[in-house]
C-alpha positions as a Markdown table, in Angstrom:
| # | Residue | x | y | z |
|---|---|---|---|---|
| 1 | Unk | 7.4 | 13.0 | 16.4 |
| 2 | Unk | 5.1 | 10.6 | 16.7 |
| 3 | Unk | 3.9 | 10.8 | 20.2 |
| 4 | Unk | 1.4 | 8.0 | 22.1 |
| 5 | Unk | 0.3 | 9.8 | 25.2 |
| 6 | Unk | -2.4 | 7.4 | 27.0 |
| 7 | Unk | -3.8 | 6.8 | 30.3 |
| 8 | Unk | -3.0 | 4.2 | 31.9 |
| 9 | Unk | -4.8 | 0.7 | 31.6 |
| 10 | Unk | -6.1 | 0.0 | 35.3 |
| 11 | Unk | -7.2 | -3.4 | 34.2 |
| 12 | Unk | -3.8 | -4.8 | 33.1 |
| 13 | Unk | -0.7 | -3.6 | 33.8 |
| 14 | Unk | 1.6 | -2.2 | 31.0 |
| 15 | Unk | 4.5 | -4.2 | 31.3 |
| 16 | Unk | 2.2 | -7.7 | 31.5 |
| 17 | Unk | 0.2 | -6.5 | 28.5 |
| 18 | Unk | 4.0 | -6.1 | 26.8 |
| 19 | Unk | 4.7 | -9.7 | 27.2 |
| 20 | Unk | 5.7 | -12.0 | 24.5 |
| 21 | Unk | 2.2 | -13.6 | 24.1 |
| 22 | Unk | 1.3 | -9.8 | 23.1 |
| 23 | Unk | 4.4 | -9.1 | 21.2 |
| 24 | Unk | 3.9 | -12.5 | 18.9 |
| 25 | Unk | 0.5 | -12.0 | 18.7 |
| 26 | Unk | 0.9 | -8.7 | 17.3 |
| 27 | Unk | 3.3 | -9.7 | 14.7 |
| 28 | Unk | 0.8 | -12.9 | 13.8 |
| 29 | Unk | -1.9 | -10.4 | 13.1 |
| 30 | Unk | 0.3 | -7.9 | 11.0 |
| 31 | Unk | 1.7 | -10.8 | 8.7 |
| 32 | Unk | -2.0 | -12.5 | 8.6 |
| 33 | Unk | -3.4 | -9.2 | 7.4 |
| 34 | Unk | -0.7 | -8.7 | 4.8 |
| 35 | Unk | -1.5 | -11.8 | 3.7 |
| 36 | Unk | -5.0 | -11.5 | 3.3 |
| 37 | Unk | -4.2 | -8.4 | 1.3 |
| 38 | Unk | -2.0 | -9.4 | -1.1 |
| 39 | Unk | -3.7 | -12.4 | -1.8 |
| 40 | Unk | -6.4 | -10.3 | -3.8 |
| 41 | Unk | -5.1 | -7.1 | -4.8 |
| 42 | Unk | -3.1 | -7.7 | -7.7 |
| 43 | Unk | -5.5 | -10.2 | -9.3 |
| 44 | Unk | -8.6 | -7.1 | -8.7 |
| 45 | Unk | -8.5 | -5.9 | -12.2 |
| 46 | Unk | -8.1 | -9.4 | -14.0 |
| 47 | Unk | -11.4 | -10.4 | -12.2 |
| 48 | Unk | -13.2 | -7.5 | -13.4 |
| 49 | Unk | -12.1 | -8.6 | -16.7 |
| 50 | Unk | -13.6 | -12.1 | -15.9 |
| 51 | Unk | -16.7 | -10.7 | -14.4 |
| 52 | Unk | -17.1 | -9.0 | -18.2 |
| 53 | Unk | -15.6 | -5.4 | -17.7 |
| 54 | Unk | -13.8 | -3.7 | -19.5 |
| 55 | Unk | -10.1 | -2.8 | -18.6 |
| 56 | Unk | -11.3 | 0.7 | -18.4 |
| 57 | Unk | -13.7 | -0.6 | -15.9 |
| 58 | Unk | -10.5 | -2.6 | -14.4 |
| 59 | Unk | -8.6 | 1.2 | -13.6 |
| 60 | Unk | -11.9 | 2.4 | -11.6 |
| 61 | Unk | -12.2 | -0.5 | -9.3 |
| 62 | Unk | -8.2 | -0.9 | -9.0 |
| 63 | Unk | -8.4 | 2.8 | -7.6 |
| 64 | Unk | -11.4 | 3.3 | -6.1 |
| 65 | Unk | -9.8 | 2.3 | -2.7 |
| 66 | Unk | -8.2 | 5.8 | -2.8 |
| 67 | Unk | -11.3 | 7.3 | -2.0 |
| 68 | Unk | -12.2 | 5.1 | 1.1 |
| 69 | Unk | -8.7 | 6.1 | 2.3 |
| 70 | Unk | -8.6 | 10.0 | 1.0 |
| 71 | Unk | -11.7 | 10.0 | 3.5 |
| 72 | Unk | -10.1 | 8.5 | 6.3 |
| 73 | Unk | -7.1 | 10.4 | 6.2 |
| 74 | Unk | -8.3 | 13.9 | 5.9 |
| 75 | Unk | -11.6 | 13.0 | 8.8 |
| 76 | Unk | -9.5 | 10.3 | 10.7 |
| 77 | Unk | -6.8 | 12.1 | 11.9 |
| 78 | Unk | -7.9 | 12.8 | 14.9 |
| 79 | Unk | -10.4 | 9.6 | 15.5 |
| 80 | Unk | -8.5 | 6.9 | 14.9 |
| 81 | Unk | -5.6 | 6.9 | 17.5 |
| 82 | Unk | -7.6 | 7.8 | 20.0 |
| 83 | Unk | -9.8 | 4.4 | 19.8 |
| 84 | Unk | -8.2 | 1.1 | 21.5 |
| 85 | Unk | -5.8 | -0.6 | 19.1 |
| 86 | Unk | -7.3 | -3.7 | 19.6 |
| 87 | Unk | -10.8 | -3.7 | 18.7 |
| 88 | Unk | -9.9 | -1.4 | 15.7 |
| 89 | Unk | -7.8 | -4.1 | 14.1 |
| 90 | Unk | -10.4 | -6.9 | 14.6 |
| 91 | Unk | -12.6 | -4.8 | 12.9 |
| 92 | Unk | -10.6 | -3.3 | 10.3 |
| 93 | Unk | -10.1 | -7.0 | 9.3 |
| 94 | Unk | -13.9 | -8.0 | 9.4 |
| 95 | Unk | -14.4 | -4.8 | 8.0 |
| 96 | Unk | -11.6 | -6.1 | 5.0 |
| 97 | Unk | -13.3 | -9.4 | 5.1 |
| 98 | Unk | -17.0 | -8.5 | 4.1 |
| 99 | Unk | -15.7 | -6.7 | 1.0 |
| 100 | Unk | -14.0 | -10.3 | -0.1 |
| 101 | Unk | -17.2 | -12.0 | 0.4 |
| 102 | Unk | -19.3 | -9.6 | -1.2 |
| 103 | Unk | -17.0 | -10.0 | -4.4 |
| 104 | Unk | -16.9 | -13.7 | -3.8 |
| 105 | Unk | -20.6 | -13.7 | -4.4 |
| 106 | Unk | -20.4 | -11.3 | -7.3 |
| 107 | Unk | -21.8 | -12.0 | -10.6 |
| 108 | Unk | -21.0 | -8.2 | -12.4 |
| 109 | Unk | -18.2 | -6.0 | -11.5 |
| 110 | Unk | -20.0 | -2.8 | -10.3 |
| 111 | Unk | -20.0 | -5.0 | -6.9 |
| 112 | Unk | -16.2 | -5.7 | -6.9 |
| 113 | Unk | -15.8 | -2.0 | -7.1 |
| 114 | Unk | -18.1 | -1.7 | -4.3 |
| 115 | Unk | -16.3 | -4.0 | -2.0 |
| 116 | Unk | -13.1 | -2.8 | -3.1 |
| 117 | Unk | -14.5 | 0.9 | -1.5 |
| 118 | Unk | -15.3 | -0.6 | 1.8 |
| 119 | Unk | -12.3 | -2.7 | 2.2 |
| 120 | Unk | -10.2 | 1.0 | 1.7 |
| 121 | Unk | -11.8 | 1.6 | 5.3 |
| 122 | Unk | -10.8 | -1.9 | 6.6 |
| 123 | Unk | -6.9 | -1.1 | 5.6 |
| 124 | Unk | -7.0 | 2.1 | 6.6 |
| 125 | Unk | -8.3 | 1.5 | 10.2 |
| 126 | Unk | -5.8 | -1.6 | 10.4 |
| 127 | Unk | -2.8 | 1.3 | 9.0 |
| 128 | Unk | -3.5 | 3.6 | 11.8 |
| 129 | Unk | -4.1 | 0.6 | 14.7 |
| 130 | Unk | -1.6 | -0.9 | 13.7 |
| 131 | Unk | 0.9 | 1.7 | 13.7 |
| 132 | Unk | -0.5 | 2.9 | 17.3 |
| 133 | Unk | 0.3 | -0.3 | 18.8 |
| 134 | Unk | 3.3 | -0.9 | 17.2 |
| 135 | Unk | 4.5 | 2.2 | 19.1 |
| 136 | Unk | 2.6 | 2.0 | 22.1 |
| 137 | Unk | 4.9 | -1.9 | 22.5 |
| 138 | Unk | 7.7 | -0.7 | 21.3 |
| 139 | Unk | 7.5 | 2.0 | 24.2 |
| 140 | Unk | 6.9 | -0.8 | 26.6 |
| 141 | Unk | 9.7 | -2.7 | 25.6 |
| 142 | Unk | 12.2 | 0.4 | 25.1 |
| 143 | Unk | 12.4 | 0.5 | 21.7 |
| 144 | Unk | 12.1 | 3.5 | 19.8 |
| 145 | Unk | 9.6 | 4.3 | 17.3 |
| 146 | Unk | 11.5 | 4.3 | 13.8 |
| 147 | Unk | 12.8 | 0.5 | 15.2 |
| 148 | Unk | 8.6 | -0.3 | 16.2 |
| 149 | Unk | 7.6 | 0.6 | 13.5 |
| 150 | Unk | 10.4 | -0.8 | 11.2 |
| 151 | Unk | 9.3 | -4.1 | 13.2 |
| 152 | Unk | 5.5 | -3.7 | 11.5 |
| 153 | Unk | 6.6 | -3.3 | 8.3 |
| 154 | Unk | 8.5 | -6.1 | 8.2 |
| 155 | Unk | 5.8 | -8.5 | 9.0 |
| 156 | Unk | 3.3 | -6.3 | 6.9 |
| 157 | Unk | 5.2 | -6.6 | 4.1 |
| 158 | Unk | 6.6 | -10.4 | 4.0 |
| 159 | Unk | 2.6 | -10.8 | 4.0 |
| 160 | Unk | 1.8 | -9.0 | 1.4 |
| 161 | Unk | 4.6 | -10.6 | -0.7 |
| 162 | Unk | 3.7 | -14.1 | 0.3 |
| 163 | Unk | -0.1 | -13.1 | -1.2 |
| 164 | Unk | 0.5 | -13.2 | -4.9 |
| 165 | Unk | 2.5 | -16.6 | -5.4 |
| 166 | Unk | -0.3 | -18.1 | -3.2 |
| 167 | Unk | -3.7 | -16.4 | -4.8 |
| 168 | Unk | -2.4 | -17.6 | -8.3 |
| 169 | Unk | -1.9 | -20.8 | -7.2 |
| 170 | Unk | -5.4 | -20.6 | -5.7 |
| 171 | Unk | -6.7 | -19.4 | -8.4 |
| 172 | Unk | -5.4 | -21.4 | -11.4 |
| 173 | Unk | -6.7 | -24.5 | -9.1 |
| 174 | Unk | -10.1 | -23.3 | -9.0 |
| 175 | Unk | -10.1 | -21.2 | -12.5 |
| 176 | Unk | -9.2 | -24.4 | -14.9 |
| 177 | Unk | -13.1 | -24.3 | -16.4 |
| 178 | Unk | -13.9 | -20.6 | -15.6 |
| 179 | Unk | -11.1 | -17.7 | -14.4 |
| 180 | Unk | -14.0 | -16.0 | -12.7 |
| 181 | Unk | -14.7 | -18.9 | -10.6 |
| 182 | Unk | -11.2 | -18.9 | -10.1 |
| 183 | Unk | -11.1 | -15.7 | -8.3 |
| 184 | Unk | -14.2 | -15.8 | -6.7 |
| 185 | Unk | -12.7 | -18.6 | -4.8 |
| 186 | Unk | -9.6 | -16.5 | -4.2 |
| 187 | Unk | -11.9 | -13.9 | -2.6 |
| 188 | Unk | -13.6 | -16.6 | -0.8 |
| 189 | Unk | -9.9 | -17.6 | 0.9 |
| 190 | Unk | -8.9 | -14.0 | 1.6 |
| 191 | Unk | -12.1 | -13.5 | 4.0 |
| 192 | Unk | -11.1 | -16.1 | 5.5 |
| 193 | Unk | -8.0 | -15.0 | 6.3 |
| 194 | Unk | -9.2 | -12.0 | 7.3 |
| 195 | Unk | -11.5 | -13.8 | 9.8 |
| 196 | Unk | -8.8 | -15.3 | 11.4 |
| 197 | Unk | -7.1 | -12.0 | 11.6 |
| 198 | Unk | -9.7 | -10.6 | 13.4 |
| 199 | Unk | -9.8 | -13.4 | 16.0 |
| 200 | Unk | -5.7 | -13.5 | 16.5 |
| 201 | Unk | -6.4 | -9.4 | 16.9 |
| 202 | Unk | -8.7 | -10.2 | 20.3 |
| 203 | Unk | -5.7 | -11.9 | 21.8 |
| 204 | Unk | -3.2 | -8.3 | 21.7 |
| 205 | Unk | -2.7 | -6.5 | 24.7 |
| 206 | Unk | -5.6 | -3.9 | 25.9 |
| 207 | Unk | -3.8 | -0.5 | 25.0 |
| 208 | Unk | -6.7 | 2.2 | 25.3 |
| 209 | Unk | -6.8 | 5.2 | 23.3 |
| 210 | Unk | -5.2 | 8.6 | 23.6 |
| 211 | Unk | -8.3 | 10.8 | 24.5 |
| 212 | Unk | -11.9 | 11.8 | 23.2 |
| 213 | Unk | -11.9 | 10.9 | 19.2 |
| 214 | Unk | -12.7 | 13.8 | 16.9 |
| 215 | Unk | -14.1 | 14.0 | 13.4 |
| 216 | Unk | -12.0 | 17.1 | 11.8 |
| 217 | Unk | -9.8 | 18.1 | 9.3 |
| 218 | Unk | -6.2 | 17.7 | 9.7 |
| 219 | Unk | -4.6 | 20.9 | 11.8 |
| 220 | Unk | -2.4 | 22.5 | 9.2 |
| 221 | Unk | -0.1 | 21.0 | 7.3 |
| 222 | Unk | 2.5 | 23.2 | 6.8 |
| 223 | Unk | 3.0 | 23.3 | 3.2 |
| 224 | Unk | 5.0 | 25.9 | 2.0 |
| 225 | Unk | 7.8 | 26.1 | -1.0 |
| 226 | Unk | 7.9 | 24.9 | -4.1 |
| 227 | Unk | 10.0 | 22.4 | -3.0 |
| 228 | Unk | 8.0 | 20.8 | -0.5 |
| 229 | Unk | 4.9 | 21.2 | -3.4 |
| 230 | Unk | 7.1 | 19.5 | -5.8 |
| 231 | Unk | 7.3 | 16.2 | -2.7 |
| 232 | Unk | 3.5 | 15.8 | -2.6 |
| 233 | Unk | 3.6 | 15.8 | -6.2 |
| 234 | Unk | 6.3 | 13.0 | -6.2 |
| 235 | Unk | 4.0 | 11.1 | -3.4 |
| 236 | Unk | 1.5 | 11.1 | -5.8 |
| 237 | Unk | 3.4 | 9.7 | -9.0 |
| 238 | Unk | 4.9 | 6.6 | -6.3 |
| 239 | Unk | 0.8 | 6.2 | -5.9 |
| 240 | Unk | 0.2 | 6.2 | -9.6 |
| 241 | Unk | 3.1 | 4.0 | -10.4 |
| 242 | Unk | 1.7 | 1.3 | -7.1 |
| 243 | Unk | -2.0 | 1.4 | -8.4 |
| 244 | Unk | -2.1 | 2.2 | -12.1 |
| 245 | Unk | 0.8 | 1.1 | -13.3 |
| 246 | Unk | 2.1 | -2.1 | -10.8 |
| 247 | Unk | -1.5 | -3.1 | -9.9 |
| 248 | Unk | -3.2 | -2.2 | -13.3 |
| 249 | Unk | -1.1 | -2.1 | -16.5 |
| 250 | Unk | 1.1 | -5.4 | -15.4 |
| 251 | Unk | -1.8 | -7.7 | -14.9 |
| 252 | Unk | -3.6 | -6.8 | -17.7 |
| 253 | Unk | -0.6 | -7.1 | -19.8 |
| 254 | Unk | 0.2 | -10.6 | -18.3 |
| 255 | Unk | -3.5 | -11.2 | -19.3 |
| 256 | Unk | -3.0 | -9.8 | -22.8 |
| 257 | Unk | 0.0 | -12.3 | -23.2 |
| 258 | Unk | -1.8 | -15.3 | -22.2 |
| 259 | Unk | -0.6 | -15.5 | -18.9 |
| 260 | Unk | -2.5 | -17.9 | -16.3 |
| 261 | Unk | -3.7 | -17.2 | -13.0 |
| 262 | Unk | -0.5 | -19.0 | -11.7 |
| 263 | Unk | 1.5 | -17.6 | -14.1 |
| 264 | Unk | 0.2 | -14.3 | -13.3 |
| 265 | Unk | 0.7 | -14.9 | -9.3 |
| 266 | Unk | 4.4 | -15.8 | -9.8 |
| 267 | Unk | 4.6 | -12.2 | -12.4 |
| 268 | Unk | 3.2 | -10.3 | -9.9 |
| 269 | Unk | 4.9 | -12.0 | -6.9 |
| 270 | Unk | 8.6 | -11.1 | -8.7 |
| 271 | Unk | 7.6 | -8.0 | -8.4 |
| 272 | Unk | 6.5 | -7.5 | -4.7 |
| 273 | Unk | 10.0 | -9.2 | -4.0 |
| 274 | Unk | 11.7 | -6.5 | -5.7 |
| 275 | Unk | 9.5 | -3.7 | -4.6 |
| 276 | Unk | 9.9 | -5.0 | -0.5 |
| 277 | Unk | 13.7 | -5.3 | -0.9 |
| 278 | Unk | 13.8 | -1.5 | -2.4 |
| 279 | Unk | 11.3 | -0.2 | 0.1 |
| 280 | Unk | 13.8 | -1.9 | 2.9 |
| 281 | Unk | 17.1 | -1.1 | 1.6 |
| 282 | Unk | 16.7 | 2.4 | 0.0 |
| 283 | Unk | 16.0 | 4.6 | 3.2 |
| 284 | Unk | 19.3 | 3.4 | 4.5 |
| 285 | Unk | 20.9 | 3.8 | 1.1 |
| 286 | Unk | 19.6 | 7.0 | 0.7 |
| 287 | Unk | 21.3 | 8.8 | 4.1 |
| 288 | Unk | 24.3 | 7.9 | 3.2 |
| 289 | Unk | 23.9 | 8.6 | -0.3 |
| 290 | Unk | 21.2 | 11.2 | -0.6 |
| 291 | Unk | 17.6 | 10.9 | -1.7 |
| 292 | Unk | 17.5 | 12.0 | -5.4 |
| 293 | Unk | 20.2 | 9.5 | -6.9 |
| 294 | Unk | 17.8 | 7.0 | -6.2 |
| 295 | Unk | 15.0 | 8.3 | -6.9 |
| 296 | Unk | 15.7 | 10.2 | -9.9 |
| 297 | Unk | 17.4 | 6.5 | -11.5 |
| 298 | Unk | 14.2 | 4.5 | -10.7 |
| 299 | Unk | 12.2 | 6.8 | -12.3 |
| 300 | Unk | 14.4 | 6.5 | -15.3 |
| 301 | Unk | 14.3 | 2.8 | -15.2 |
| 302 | Unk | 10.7 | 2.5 | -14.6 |
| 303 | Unk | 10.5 | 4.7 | -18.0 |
| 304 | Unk | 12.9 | 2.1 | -19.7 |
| 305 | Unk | 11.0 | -0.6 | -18.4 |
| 306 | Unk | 7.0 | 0.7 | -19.6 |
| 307 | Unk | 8.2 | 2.3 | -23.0 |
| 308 | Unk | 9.7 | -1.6 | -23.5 |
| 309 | Unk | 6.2 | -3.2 | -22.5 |
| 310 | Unk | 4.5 | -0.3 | -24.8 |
| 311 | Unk | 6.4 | -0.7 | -28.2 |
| 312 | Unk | 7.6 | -4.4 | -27.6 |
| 313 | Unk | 5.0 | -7.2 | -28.5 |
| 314 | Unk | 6.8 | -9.3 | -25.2 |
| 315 | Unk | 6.3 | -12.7 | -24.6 |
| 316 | Unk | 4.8 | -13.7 | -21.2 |
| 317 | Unk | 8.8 | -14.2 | -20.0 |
| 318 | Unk | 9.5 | -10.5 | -21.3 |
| 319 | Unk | 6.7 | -9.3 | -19.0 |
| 320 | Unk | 7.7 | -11.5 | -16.2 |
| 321 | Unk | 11.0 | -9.8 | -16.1 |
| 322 | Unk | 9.7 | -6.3 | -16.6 |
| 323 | Unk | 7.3 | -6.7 | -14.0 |
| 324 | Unk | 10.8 | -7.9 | -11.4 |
| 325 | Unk | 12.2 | -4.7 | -12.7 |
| 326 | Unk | 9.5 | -2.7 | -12.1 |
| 327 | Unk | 9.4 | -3.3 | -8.0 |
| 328 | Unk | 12.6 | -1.2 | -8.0 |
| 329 | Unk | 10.7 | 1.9 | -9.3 |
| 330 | Unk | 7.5 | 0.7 | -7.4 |
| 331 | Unk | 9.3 | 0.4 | -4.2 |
| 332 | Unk | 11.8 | 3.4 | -4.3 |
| 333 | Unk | 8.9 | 6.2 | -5.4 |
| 334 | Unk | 6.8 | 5.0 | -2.5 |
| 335 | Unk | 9.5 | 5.4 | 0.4 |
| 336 | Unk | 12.1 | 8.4 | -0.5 |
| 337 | Unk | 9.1 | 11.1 | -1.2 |
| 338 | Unk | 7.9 | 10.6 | 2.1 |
| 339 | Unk | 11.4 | 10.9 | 3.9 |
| 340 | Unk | 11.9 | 13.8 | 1.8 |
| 341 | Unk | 8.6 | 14.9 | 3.0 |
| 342 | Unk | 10.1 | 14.3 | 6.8 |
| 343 | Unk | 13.6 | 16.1 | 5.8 |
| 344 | Unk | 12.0 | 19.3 | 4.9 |
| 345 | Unk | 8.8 | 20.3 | 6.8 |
| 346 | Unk | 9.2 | 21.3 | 10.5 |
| 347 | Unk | 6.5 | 18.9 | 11.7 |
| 348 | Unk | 7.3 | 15.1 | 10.9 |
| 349 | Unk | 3.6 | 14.0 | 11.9 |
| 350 | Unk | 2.3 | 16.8 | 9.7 |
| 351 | Unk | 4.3 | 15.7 | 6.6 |
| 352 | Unk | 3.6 | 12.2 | 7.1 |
| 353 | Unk | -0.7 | 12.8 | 7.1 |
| 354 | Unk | 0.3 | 15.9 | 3.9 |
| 355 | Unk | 2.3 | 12.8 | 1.9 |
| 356 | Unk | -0.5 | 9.9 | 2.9 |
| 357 | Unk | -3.4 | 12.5 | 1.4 |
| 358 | Unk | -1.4 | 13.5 | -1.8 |
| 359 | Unk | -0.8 | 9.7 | -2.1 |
| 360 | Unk | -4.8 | 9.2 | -1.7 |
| 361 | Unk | -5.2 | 11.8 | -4.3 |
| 362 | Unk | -3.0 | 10.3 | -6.3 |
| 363 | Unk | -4.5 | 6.8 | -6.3 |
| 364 | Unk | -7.5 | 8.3 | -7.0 |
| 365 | Unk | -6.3 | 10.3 | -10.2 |
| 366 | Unk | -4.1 | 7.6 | -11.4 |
| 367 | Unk | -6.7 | 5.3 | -11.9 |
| 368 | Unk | -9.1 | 7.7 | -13.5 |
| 369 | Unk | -6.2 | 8.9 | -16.0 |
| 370 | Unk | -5.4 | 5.1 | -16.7 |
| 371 | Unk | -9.1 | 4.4 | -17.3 |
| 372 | Unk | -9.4 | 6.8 | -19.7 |
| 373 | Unk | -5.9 | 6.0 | -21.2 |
| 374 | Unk | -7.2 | 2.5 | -21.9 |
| 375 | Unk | -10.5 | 3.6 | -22.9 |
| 376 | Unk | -9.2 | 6.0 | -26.0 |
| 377 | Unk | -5.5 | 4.6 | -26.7 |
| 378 | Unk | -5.4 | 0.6 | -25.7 |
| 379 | Unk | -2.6 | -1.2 | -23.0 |
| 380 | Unk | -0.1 | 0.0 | -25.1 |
| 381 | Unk | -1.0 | 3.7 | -25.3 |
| 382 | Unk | -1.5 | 3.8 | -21.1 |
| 383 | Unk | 1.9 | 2.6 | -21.0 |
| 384 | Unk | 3.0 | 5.2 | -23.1 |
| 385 | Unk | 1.3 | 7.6 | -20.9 |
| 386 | Unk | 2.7 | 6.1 | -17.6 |
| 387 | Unk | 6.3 | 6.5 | -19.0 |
| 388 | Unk | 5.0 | 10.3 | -19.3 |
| 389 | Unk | 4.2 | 10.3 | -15.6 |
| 390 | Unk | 7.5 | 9.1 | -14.6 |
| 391 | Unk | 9.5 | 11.7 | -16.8 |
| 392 | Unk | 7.2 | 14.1 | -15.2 |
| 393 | Unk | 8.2 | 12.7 | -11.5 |
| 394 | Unk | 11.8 | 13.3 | -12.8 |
| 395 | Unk | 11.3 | 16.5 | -13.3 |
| 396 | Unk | 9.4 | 17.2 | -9.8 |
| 397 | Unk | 12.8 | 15.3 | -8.6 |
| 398 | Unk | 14.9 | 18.1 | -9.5 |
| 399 | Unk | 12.8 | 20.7 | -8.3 |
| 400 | Unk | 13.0 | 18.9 | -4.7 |
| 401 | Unk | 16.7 | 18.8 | -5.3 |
| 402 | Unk | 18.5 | 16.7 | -2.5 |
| 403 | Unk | 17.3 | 16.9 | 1.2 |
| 404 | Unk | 19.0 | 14.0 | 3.0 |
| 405 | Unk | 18.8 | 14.1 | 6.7 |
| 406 | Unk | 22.2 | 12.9 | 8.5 |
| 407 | Unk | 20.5 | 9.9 | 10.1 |
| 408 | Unk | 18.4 | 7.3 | 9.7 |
| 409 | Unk | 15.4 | 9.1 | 11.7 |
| 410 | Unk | 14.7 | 12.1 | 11.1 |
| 411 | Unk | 15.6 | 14.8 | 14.5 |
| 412 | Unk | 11.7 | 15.1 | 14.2 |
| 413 | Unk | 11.6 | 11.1 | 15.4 |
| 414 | Unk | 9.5 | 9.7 | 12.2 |
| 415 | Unk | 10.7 | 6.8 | 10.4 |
| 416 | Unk | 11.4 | 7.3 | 6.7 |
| 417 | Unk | 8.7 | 5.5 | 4.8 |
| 418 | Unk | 5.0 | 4.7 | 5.7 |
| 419 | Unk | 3.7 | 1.1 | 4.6 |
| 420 | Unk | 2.4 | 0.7 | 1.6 |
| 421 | Unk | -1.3 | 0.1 | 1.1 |
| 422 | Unk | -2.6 | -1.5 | -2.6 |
């Protein structure tokens, strides 16, 4: 269970700092920062291409955020709640903000992977905040954690969906003579969101940390079973299927097709539609009607989807719709490995920090495997290969077998799915 034990703020009383000026704030800044996400990370490996890399060179930087978080989630553990909410959102988002101007200002793409390194700190600190004061006010107000936190994804994610739509518009605007320019200026906009983030994040509540911080390891994890093997090996296919295949392979095929950057936004912002609705609706599905069902059909449709885009020469409309179908198996291999996770490991915290570092690892892996997919077999090969990785999660699905908990919390008190981070 996810448990916030503090001292108590002697400079402002809890139940003042709880009050609906802290409340909206807190909500402003979560849909803000979502915003400022989204608004760049689908368009990453497009504006490598424009900088003059390669799309293997695309991959790396697309994933290279994994290692930023790998590193914060097996040293941060025990740091990062124990710091005041506050000031660790304000600077996750300057933090964010700094990488978007330093590829704003960038002229090669070694730089945009750079920034895109640093930033994985920024959403990682803002993850962990955020989630601390989410529960820390929900407490306050009496409301459990699962509903707290359901609360903080809601806003985090109707930001991040409202990114895409609005960075191709952005960028087509700006991008007319030169796409790089384009999405420079895109970059430009995003730190500035992210600046504004930062200053909404000084008007939250004071909620102090939870003790001395510590730079460790994890405690253990408690993985044991082939089973509960098999789940971190699932956590690490939703990862591969967010970065390399939702974040790589359908922009660069929209790019290969001719799309524009507005084109592009409205491709891309299909499927964050789709993958939000799955990622709010299939937890709730899933207890009544088990986990693997699910699971087990989006991975088939995912496969359906990426053999189509592999073997099919698809007009732009063809990848618009893939991409919209794709958010189902986006969104569903991202939430029910981690309440699978919850459903069979004794400690919920511990299985929630195992899934979040297999899903690191796999970010990591997935784009290096797609990087040298599209370095030795093209677009079409990779998506070849990603249709592999999904038959592969199919099989690691029926290892797991089902493990459906009979509510829609676990007993352990963890909510079923952690937010997404691209």
């Amino acid at each position: 269970m996810i448990t916030i034990a503090g001292r108590r703020d002697r400079t402002r009383p809890p139940t003042a700092a709880a009050g609906p000026v802290g409340a909206g704030a807190f909500q402003a800044v979560v849909l803000v920062t979502g915003m400022g996400l989204g608004l760049t990370a689908p368009f990453t490996a497009v504006l490598v291409l424009a900088l003059g890399g390669s799309t293997t060179d695309a991959a790396l930087t697309v994933s290279s955020m994994g290692l930023s978080l790998l590193i914060v989630d097996l040293f941060g553990s025990r740091v990062l709640p124990r710091l005041g909410s506050r000031w660790v959102l304000c600077g996750s988002s300057l933090i964010f903000g700094v990488g978007a101007v330093m590829t704003a200002l960038s002229t090669v793409w070694v730089v945009a992977l750079i920034a895109r390194v640093l930033q994985g700190f920024g959403a990682a600190l803002f993850m962990a905040g955020g989630i601390h004061l989410a529960v820390r006010l929900g407490q306050q107000h009496r409301r459990s954690s699962a509903a707290a936190i359901g609360g903080f994804n809601a806003a985090w994610f109707a930001g991040i969906a409202i990114g895409p739509l609005t960075g191709g518009v952005v960028a087509g605007w700006a991008g007319s003579a030169d796409p790089a320019d384009g999405y420079r200026l895109l970059f430009a906009v995003c730190a500035g969101v992210n600046l504004l983030a930062a200053g909404l994040a000084l008007l939250l509540p004071r909620v102090p940390g939870t003790g001395r911080p510590r730079l460790s390891l994890p405690r253990g994890l408690g993985l044991r079973g082939a089973r509960v093997w098999a789940v971190m090996g699932l956590a690490a296919t939703g990862q591969i299927v967010r970065s390399a295949i939702a974040m790589t392979m359908v922009p660069l095929a929209g790019e290969a097709v001719g799309m524009d950057s507005t084109a592009l936004g409205g491709t891309l912002f299909a499927l964050a539609i789709t993958d939000i609705t799955v990622m709010a609706w299939s937890s709730r599905w899933s207890e009544r009607h088990g986990r693997r069902p699910l699971l087990i059909g989006s991975l088939l449709w995912g496969a359906a989807l990426t053999t189509t885009l592999a073997l099919v020469d698809p007009p732009p409309l063809v990848v618009a719709a893939c991409a919209l179908g794709l958010g189902v198996t986006v969104g569903a291999t991202w939430t029910l490995p981690t309440a699978m996770a919850v459903d069979l490991m004794a400690d919920a915290e511990s299985a929630v920090s195992a899934y979040r570092i297999a899903s690191d690892i796999g970010m990591v892996a997935g784009g290096a495997m797609a990087a040298l997919a599209l370095a030795t077999v093209g677009l079409s090969g990779s998506l070849l290969a990603a249709t592999g990785v999904l038959l592969l999660g199919l099989l690691l699905a029926l290892v797991v077998g089902e493990t459906r908990m009979p509510s829609t919390t676990s007993a352990k008190g963890t909510p079923a799915h952690a937010p997404a981070i691209d």
